[in-house]
C-alpha positions as CSV (number, residue, x, y, z in Angstrom):
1,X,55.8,-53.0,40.7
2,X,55.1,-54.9,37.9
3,X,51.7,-56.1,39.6
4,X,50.8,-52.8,39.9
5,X,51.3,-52.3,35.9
6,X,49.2,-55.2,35.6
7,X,46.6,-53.9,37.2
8,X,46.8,-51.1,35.9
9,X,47.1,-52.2,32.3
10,X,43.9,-54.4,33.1
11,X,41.9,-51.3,34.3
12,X,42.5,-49.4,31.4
13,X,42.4,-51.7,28.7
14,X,38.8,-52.6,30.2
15,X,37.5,-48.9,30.1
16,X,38.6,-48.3,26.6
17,X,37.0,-51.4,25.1
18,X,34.0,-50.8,26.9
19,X,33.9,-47.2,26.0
20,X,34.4,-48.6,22.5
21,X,31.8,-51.3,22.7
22,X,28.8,-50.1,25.4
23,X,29.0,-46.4,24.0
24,X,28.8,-44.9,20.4
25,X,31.9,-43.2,21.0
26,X,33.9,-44.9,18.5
27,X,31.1,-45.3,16.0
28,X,31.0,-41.8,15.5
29,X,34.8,-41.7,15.4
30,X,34.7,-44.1,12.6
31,X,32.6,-42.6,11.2
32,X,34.1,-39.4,11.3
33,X,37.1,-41.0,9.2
34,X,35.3,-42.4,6.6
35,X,35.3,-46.5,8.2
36,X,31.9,-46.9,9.0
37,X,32.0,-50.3,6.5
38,X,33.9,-51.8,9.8
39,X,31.4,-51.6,12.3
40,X,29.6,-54.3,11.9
41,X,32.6,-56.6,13.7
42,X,33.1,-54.3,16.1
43,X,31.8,-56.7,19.1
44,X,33.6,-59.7,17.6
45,X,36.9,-57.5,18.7
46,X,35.7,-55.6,21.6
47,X,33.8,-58.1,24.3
48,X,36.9,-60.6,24.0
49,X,39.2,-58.0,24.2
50,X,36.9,-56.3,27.3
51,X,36.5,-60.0,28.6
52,X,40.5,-60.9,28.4
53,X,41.4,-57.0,29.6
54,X,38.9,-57.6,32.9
55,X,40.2,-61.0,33.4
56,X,44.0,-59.7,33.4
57,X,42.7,-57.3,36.2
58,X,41.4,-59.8,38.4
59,X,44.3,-62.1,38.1
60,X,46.4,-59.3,39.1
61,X,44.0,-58.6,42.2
62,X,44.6,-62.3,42.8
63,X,48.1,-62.5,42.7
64,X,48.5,-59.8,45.0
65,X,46.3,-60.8,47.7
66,X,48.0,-64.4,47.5
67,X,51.8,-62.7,48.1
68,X,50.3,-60.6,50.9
69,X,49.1,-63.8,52.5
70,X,51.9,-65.7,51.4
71,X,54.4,-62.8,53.2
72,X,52.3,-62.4,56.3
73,X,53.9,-63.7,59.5
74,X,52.1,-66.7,60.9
């Protein structure tokens, strides 16, 4: 179970910060609220965050093929 929320967690985290960082989606959100002075750091927060999110999800991808292997009989 908690694998799966891993995974899970890894998945989505990844989407958001690439919809954040690949699109203009939340450019015109900040904008939209009056923080448009912010987006010039944008990708110093959003590629290490998609980078960390993407590896989570590939660790947890890992771990579980290693227990399936591990639990297999012979």
């Amino acid at each position: 179970m908690a694998r799966n929320r891993l995974l899970l967690t890894g998945i989505i985290g990844f989407v958001v910060s690439m919809l954040g960082c690949v699109t203009p989606v939340l450019i015109v959100l900040l904008a939209a609220i009056g923080i448009s002075g912010s987006m010039g750091w944008l990708d110093y927060i959003l590629l290490p965050a998609m980078v960390i999110f993407a590896a989570l999800a590939l660790y947890a991808v890992l771990s579980r093929r290693h227990r399936v292997r591990s639990s297999a009989p012979g």
